[in-house]
N, CA, C and O atoms as a DFTB+ gen file, in Angstrom:
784 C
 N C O
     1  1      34.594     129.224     135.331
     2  2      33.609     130.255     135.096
     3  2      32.930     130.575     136.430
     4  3      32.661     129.630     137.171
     5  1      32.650     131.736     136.775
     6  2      32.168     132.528     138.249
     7  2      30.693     133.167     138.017
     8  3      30.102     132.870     136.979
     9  1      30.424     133.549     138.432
    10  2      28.871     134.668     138.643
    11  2      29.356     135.123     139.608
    12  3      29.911     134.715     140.628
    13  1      28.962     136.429     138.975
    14  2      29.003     137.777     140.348
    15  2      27.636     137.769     140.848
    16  3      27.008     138.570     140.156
    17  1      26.843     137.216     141.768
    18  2      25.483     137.395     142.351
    19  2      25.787     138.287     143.424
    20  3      24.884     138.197     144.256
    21  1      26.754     139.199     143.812
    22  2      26.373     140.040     145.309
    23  2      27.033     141.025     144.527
    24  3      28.038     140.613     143.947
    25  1      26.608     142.716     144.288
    26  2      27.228     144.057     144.185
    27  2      26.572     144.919     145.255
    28  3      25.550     144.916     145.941
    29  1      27.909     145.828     145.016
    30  2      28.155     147.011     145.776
    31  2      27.057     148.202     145.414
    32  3      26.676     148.369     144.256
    33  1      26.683     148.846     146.293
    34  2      25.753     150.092     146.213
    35  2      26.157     151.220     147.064
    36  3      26.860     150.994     148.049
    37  1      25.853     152.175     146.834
    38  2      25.512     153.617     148.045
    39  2      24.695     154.092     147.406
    40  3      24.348     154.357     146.256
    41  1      24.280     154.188     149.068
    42  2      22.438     154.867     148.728
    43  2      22.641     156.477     148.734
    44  3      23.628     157.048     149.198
    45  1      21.630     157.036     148.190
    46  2      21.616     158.527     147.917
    47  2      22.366     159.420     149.391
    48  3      23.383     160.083     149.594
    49  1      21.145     158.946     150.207
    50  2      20.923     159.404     151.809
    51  2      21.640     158.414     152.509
    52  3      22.835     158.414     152.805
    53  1      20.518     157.326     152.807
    54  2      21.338     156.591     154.083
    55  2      20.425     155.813     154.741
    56  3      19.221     155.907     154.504
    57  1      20.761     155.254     155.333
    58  2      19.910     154.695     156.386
    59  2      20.345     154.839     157.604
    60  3      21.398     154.394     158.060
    61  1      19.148     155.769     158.409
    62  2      19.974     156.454     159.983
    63  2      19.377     155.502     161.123
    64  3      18.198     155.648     161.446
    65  1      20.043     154.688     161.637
    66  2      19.784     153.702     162.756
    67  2      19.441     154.635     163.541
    68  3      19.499     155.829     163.244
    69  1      18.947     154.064     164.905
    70  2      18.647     154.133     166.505
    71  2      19.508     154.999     167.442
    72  3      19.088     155.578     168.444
    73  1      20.884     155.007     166.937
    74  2      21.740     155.703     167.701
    75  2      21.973     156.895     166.471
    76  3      22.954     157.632     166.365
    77  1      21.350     156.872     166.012
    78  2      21.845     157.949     165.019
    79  2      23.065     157.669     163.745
    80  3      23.034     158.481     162.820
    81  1      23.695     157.006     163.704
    82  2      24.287     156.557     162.619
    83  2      23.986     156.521     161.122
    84  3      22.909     156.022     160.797
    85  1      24.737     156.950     160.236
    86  2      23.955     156.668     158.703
    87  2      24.623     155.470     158.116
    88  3      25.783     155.153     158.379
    89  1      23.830     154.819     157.305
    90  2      24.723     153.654     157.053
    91  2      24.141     154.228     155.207
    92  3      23.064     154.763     154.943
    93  1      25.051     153.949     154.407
    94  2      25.044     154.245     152.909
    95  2      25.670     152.807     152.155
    96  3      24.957     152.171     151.379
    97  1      26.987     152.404     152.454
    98  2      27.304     151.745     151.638
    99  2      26.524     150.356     152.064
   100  3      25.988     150.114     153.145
   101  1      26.616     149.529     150.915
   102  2      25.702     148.178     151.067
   103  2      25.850     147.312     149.745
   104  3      26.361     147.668     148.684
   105  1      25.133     145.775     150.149
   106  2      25.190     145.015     148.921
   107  2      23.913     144.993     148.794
   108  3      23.059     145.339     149.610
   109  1      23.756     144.436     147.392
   110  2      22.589     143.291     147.082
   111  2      23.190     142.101     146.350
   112  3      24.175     142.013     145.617
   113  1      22.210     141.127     146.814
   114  2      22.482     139.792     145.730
   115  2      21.281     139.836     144.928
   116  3      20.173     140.323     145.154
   117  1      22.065     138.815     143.303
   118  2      20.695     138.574     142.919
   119  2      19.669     137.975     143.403
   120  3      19.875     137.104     144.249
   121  1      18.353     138.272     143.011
   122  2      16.867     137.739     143.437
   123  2      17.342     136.069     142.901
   124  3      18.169     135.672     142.080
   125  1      16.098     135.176     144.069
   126  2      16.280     133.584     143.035
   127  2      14.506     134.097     143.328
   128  3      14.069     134.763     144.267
   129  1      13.734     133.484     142.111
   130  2      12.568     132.787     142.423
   131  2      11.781     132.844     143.843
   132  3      10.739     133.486     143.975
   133  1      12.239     132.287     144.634
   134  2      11.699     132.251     145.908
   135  2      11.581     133.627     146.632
   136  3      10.675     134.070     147.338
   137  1      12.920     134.240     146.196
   138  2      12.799     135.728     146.828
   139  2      11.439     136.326     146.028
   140  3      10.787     137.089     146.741
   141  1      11.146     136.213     145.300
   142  2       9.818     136.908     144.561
   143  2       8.489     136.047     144.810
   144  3       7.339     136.443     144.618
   145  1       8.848     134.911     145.231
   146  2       7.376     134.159     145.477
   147  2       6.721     133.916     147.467
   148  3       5.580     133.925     147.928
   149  1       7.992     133.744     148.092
   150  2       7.979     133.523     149.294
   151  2       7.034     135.111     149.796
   152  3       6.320     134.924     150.781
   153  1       7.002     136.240     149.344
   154  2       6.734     137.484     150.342
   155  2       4.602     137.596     150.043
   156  3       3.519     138.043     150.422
   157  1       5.464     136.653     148.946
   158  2       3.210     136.379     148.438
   159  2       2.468     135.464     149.644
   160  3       1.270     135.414     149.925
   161  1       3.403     134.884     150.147
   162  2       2.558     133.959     151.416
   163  2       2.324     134.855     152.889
   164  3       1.475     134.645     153.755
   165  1       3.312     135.847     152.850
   166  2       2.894     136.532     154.180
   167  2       1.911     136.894     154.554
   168  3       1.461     137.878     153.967
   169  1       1.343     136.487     155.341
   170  2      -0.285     136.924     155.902
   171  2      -0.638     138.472     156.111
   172  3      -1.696     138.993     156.461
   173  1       0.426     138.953     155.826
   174  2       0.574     140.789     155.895
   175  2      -0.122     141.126     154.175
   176  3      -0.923     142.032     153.946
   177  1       0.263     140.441     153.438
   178  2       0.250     140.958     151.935
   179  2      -1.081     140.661     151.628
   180  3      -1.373     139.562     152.099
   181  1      -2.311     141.361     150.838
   182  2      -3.222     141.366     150.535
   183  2      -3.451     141.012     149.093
   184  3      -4.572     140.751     148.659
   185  1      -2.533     141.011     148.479
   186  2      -2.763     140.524     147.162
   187  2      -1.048     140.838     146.301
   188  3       0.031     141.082     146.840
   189  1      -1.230     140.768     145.503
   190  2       0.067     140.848     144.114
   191  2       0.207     141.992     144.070
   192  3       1.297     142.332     143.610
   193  1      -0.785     143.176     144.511
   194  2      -0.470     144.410     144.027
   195  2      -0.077     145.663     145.193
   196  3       0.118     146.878     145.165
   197  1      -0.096     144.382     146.380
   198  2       0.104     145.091     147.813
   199  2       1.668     145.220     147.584
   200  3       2.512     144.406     147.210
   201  1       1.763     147.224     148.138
   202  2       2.714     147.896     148.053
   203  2       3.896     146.987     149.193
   204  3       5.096     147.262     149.162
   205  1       3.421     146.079     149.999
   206  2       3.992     145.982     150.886
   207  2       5.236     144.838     150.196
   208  3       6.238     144.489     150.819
   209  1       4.966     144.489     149.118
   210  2       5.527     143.187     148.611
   211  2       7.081     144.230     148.399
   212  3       8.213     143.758     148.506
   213  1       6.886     145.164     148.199
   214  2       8.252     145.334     147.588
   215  2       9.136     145.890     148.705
   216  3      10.200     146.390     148.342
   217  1       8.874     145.876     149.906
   218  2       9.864     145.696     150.777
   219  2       9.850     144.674     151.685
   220  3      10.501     144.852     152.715
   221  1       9.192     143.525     151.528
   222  2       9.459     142.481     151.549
   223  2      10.563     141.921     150.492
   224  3      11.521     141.501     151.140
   225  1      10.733     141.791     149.311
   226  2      11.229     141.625     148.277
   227  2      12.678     142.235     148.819
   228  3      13.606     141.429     148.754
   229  1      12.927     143.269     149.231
   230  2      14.239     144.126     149.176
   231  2      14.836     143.437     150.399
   232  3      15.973     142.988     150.257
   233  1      14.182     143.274     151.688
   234  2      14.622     142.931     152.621
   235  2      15.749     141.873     152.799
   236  3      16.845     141.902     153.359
   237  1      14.866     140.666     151.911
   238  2      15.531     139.458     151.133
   239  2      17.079     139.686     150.863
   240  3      18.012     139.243     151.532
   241  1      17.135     140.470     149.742
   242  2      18.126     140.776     148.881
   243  2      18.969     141.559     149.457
   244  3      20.165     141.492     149.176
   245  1      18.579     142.267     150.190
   246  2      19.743     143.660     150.428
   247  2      20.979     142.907     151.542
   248  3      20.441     142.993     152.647
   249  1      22.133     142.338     151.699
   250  2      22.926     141.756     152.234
   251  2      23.175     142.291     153.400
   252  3      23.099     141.528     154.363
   253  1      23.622     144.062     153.711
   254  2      23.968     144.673     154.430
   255  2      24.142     146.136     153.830
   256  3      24.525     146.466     152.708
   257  1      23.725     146.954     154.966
   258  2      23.751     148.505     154.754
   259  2      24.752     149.190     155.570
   260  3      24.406     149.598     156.679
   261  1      25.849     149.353     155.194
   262  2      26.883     150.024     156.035
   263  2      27.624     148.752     157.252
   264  3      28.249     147.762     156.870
   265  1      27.412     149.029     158.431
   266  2      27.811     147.662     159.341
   267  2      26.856     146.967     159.828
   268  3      26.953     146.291     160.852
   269  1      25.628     147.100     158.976
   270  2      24.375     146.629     159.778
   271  2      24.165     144.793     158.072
   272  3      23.879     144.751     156.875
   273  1      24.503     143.876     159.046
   274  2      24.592     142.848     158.612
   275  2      23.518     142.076     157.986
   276  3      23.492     141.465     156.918
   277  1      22.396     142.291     159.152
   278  2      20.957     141.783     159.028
   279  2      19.586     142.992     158.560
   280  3      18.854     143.670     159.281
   281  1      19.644     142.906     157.545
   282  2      18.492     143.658     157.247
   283  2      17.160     143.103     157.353
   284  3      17.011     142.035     156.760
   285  1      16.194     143.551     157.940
   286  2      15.086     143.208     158.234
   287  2      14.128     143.773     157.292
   288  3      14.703     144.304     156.342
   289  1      12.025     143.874     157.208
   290  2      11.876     145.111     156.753
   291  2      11.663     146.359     157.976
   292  3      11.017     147.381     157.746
   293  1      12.020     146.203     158.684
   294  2      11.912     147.485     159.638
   295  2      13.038     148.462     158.951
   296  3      12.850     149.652     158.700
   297  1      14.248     147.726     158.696
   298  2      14.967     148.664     157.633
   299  2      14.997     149.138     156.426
   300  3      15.528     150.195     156.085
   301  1      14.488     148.452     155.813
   302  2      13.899     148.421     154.377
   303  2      12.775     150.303     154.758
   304  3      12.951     151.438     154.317
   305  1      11.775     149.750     155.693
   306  2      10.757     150.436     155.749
   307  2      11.117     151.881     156.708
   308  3      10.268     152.702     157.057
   309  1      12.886     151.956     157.085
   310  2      12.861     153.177     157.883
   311  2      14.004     153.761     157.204
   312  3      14.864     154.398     157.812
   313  1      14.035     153.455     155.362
   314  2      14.838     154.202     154.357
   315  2      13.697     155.447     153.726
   316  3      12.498     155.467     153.446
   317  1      14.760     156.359     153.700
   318  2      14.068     157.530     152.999
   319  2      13.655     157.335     151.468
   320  3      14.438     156.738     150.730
   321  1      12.723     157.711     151.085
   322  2      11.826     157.395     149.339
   323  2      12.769     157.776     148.423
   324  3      12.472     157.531     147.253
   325  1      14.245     158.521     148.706
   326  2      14.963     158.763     147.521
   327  2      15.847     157.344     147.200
   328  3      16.067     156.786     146.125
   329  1      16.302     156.964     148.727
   330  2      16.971     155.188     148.650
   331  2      15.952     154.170     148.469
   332  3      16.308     153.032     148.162
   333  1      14.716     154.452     148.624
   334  2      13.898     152.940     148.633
   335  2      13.612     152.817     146.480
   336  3      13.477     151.875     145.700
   337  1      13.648     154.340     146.336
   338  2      13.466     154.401     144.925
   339  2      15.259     154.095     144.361
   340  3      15.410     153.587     143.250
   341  1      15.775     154.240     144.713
   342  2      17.469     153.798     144.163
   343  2      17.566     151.785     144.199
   344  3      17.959     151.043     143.298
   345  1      17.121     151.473     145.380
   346  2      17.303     150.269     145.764
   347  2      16.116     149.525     144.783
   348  3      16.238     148.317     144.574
   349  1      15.061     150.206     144.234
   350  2      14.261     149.399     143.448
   351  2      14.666     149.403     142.044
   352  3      14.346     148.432     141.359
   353  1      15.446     150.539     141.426
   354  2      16.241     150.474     140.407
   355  2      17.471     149.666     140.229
   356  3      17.823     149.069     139.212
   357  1      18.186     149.756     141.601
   358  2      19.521     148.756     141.320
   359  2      19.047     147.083     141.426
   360  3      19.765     146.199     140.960
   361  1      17.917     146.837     142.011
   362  2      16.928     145.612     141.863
   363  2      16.669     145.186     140.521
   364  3      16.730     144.006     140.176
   365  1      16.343     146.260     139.667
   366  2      16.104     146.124     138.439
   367  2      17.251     145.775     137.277
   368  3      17.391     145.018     136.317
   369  1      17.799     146.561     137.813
   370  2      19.934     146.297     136.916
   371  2      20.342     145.462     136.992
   372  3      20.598     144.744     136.025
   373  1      20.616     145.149     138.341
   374  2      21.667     143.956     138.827
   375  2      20.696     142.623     138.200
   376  3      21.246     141.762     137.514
   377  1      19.452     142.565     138.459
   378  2      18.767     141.140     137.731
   379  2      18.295     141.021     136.450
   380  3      18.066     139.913     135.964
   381  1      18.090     142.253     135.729
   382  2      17.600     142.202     134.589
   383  2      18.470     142.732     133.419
   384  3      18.510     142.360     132.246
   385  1      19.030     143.527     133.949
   386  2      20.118     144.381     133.420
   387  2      21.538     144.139     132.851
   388  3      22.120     143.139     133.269
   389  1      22.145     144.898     131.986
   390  2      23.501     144.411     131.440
   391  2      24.477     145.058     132.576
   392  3      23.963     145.437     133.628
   393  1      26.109     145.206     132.338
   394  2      27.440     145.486     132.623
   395  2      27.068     146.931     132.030
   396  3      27.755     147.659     132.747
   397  1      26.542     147.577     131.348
   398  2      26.653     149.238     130.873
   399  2      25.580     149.665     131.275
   400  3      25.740     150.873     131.104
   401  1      24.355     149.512     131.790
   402  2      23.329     149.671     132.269
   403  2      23.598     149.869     134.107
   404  3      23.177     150.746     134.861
   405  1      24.266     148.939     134.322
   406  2      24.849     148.867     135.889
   407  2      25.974     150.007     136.183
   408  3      26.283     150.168     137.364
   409  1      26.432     150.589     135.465
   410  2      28.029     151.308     135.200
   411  2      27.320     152.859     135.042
   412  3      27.753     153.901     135.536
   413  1      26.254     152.709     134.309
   414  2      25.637     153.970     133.980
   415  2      24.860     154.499     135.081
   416  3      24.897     155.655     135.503
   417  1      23.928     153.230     135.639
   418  2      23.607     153.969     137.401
   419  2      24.210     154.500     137.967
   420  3      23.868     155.607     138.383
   421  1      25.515     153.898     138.275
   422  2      26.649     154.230     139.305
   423  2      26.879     155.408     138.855
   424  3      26.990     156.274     139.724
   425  1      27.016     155.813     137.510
   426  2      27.702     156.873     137.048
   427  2      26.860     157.841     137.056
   428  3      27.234     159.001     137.230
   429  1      25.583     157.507     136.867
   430  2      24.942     158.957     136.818
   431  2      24.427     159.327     138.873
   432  3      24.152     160.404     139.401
   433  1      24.483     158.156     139.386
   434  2      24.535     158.640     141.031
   435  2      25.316     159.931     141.516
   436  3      24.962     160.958     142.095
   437  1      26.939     159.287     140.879
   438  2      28.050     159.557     141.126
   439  2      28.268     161.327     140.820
   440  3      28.804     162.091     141.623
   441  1      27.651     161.767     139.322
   442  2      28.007     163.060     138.606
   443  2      26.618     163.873     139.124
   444  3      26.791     165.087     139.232
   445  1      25.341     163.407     139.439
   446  2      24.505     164.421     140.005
   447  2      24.508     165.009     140.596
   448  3      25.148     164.785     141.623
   449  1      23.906     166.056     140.465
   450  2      23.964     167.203     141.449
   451  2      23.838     166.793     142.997
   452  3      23.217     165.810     143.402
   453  1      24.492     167.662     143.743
   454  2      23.971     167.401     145.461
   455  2      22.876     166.905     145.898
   456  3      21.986     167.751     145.813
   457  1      22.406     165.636     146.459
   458  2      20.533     166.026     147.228
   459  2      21.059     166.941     147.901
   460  3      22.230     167.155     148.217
   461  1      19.538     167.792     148.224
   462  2      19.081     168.827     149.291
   463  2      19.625     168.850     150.726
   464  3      18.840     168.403     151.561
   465  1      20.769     169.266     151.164
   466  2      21.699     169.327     152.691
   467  2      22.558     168.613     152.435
   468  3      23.053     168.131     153.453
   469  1      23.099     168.220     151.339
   470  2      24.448     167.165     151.324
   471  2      25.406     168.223     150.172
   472  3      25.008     169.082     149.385
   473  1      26.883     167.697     150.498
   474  2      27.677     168.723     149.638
   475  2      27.980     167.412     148.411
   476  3      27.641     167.925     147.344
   477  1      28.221     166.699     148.274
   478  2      28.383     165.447     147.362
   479  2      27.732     164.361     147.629
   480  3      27.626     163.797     148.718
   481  1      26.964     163.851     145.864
   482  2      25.835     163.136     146.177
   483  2      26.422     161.656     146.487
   484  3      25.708     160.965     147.214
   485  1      27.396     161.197     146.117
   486  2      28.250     159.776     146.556
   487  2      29.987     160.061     146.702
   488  3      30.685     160.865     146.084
   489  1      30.314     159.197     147.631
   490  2      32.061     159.258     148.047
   491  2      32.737     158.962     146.798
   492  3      31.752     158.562     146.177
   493  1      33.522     158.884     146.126
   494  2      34.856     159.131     145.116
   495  2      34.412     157.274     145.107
   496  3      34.244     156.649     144.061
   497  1      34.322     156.817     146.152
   498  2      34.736     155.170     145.542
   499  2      33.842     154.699     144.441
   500  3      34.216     154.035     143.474
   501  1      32.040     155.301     144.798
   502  2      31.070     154.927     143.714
   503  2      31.211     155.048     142.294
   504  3      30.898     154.270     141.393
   505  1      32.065     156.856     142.263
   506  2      32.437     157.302     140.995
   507  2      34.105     156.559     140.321
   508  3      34.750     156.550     139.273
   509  1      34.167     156.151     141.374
   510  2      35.729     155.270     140.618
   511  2      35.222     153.678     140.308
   512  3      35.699     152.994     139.403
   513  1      34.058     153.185     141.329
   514  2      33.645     151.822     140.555
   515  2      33.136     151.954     139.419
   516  3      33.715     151.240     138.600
   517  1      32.067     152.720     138.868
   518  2      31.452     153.314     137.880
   519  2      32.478     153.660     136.647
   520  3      32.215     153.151     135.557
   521  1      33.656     154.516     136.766
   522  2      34.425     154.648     135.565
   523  2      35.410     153.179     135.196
   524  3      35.730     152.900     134.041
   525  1      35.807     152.324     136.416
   526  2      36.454     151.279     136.273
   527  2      36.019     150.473     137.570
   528  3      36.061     150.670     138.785
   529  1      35.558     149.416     136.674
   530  2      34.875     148.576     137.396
   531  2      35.852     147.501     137.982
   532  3      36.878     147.390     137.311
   533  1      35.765     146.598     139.191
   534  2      36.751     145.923     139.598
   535  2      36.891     144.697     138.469
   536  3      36.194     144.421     137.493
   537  1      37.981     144.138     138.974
   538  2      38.018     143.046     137.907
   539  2      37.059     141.619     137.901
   540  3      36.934     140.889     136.918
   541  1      36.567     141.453     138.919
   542  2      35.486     140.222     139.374
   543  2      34.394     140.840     138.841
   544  3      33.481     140.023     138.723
   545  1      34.036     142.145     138.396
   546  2      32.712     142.722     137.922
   547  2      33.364     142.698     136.414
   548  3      32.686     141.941     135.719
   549  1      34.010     143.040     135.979
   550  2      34.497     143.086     134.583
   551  2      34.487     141.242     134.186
   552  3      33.936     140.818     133.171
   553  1      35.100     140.461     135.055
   554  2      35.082     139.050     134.703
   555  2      33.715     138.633     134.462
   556  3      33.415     137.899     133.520
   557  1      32.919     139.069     135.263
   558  2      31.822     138.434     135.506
   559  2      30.869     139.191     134.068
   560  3      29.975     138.517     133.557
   561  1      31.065     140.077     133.732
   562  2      30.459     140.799     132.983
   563  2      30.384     139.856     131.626
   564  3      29.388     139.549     130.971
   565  1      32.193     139.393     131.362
   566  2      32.434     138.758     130.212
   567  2      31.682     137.115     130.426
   568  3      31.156     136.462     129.525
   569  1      31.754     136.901     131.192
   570  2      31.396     135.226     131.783
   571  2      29.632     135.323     131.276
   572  3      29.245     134.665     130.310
   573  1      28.839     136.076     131.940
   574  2      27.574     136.145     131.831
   575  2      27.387     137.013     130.475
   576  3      28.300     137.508     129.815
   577  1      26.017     137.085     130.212
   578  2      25.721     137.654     129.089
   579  2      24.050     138.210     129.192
   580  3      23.183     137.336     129.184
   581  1      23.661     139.545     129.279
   582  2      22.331     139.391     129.381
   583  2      21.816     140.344     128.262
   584  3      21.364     141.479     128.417
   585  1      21.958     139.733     127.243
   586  2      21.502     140.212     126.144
   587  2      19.621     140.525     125.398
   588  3      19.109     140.828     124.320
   589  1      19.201     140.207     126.788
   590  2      17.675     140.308     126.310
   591  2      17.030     139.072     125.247
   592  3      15.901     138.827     124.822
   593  1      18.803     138.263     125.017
   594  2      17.526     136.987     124.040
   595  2      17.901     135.836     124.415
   596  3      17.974     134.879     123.645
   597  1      18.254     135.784     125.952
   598  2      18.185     134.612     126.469
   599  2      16.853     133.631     127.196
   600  3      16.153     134.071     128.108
   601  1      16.688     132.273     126.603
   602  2      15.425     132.013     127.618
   603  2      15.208     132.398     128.614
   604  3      14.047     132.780     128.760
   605  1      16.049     132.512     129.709
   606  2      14.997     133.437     130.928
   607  2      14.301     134.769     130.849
   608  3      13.374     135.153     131.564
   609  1      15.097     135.632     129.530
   610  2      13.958     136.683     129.756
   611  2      12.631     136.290     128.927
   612  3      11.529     136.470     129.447
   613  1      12.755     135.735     127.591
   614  2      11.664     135.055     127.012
   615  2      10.679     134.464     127.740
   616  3       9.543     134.603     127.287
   617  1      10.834     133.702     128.974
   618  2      10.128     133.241     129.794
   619  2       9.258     133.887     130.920
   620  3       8.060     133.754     131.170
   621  1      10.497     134.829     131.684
   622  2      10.035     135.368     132.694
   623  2      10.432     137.008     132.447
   624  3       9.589     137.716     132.997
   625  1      11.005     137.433     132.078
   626  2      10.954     139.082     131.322
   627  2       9.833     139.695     131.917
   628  3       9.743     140.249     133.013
   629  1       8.699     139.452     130.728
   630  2       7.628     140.474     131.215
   631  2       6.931     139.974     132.614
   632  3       6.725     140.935     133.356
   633  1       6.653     139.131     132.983
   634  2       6.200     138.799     134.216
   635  2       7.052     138.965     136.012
   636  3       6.519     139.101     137.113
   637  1       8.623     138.869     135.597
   638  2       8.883     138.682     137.121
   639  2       9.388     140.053     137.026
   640  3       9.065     140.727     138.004
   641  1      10.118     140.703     136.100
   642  2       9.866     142.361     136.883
   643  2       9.955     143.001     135.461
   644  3      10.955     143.325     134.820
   645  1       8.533     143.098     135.125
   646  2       8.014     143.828     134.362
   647  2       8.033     145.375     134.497
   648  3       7.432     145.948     135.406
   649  1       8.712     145.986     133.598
   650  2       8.926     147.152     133.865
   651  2      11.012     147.628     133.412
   652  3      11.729     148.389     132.762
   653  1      11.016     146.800     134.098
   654  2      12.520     146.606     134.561
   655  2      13.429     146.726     133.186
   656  3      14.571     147.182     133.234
   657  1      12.860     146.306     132.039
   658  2      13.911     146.414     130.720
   659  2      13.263     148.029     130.443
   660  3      14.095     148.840     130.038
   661  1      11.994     148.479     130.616
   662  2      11.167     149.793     130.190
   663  2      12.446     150.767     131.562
   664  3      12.710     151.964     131.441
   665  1      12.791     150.229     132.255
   666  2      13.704     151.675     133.575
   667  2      15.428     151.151     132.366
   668  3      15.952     152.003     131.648
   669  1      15.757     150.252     132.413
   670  2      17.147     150.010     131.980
   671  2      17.283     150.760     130.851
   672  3      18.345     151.369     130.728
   673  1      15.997     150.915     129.520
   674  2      16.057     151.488     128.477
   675  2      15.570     152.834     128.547
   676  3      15.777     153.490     127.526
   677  1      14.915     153.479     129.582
   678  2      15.329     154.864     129.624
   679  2      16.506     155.436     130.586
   680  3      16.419     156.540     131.125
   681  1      17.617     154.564     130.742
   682  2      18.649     155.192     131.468
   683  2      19.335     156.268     130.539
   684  3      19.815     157.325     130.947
   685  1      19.307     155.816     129.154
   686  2      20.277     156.666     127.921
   687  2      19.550     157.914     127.827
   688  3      20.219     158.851     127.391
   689  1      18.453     158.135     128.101
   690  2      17.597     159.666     127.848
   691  2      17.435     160.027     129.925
   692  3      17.086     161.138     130.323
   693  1      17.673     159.194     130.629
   694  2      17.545     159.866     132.006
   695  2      18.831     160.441     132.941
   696  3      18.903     161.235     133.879
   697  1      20.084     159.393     131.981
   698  2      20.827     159.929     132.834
   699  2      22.350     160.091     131.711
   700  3      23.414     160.577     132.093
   701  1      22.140     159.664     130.600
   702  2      23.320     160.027     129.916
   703  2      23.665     161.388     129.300
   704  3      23.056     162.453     129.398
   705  1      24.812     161.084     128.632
   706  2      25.298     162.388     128.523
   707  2      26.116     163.373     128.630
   708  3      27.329     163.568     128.546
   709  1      24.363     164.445     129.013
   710  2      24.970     165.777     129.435
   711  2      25.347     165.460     131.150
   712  3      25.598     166.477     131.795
   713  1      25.387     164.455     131.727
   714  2      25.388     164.830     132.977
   715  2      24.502     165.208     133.955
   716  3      24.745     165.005     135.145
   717  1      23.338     165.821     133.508
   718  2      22.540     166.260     134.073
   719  2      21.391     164.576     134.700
   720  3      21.341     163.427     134.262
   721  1      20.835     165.114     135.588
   722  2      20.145     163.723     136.113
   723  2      18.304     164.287     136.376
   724  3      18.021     165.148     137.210
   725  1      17.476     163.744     135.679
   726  2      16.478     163.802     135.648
   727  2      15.726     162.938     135.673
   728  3      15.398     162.435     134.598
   729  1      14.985     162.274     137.322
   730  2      14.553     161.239     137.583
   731  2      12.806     161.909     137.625
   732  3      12.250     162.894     138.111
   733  1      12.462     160.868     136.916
   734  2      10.701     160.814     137.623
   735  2      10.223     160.781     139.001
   736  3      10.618     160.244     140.036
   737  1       9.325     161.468     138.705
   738  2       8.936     161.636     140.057
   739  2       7.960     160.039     140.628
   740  3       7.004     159.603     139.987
   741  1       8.432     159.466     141.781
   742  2       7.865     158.337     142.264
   743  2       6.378     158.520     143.087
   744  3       5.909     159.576     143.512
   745  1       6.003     157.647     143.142
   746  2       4.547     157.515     144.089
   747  2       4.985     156.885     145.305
   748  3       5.949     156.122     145.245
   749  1       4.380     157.109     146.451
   750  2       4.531     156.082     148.041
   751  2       4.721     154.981     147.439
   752  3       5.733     154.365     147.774
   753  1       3.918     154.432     146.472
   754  2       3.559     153.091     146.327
   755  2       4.007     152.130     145.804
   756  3       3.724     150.956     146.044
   757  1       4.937     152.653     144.844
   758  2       5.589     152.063     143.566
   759  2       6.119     151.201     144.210
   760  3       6.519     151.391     145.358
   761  1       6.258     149.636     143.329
   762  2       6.415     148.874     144.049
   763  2       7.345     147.783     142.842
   764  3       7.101     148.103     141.679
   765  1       8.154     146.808     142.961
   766  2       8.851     145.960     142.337
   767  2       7.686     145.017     141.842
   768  3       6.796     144.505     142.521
   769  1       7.923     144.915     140.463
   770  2       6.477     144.017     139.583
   771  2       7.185     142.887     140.086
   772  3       8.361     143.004     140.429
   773  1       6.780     142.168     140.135
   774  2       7.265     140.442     140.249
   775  2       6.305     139.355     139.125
   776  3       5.667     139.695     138.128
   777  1       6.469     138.113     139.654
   778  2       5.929     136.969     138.411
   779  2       4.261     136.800     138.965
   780  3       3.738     137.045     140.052
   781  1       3.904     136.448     138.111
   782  2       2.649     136.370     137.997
   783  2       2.002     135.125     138.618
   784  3       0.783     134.965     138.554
């Protein structure tokens, strides 16, 4: 028996390095514990509700963005608000979330309309992981189970990212369907709930 803890992403936009480069494709792993408790000790963070926690939080997790290996938050913090809001949703999927919930992101990334100066909103590979998923994501899908009535969400559910089953359960009215993609509008601030 395996766990898939690291998936694949592309971000809306990108992340444009120093020399000008965009970097889009990328991983995350799952969060452990520590990734959600360690960014509370930084002498930067002012409390539980400081916006700053949640790119601390991402920094952690995000493996690599394109060929850039080491993510810091200088990168985290020099992504455009349409990827920092994508990367806090696939935060939410990949840890809280099922195998059709994860499939349905991808998929509704994949079929949306253009962002604003781009001719296609993700490359053919996002929309081909999304309709058929590899087989280590399909294995892993069957291996694990996150059915919402396992003790860890009973335990930690509403507290370590509260919110997170409330974004997974409006994916079927935000992005299914017709195709069409209708995201809320975000604040600067919005930030990844964590444990209490």
């Amino acid at each position: 028996m395996s766990l898939q803890t690291s998936y694949p992403s592309v971000l809306p936009r990108g992340y444009v390095d120093a020399h000008g480069a965009v970097h889009r494709e990328g991983r995350m792993r799952l969060a452990t514990a520590r990734d959600e408790l360690e960014p509370l000790r930084d002498p930067t963070v002012t409390g539980p509700d400081d916006p700053r926690l949640t790119v601390l939080v991402l920094a952690r997790v995000v493996e690599q963005l394109g060929s850039l290996e080491m993510i810091t938050t200088h990168e985290i913090e020099g992504l455009f608000a349409i990827d920092l809001a994508f990367l806090q949703d696939f935060y939410g999927v990949i840890n809280f979330g099922n195998q059709e919930e994860y499939e349905q992101l991808l998929r509704a990334q994949a079929e949306g309309p253009p962002l604003l100066g781009q001719s296609r909103p993700v490359p053919a590979q996002a929309s081909a992981m999304a309709q058929s998923p590899s087989p280590e994501v399909a294995a892993s899908a069957a291996a694990v189970s996150f059915d919402g009535g396992d003790s860890f969400d009973a335990e930690f559910g509403a507290g370590a990212l509260a919110g997170a089953g409330a974004l997974a359960s409006s994916f079927a009215g935000e992005f299914g369907g017709s195709g069409e993609r209708t995201l809320p509008r975000r604040g600067a601030v919005e930030e990844i709930p964590r444990s209490k």
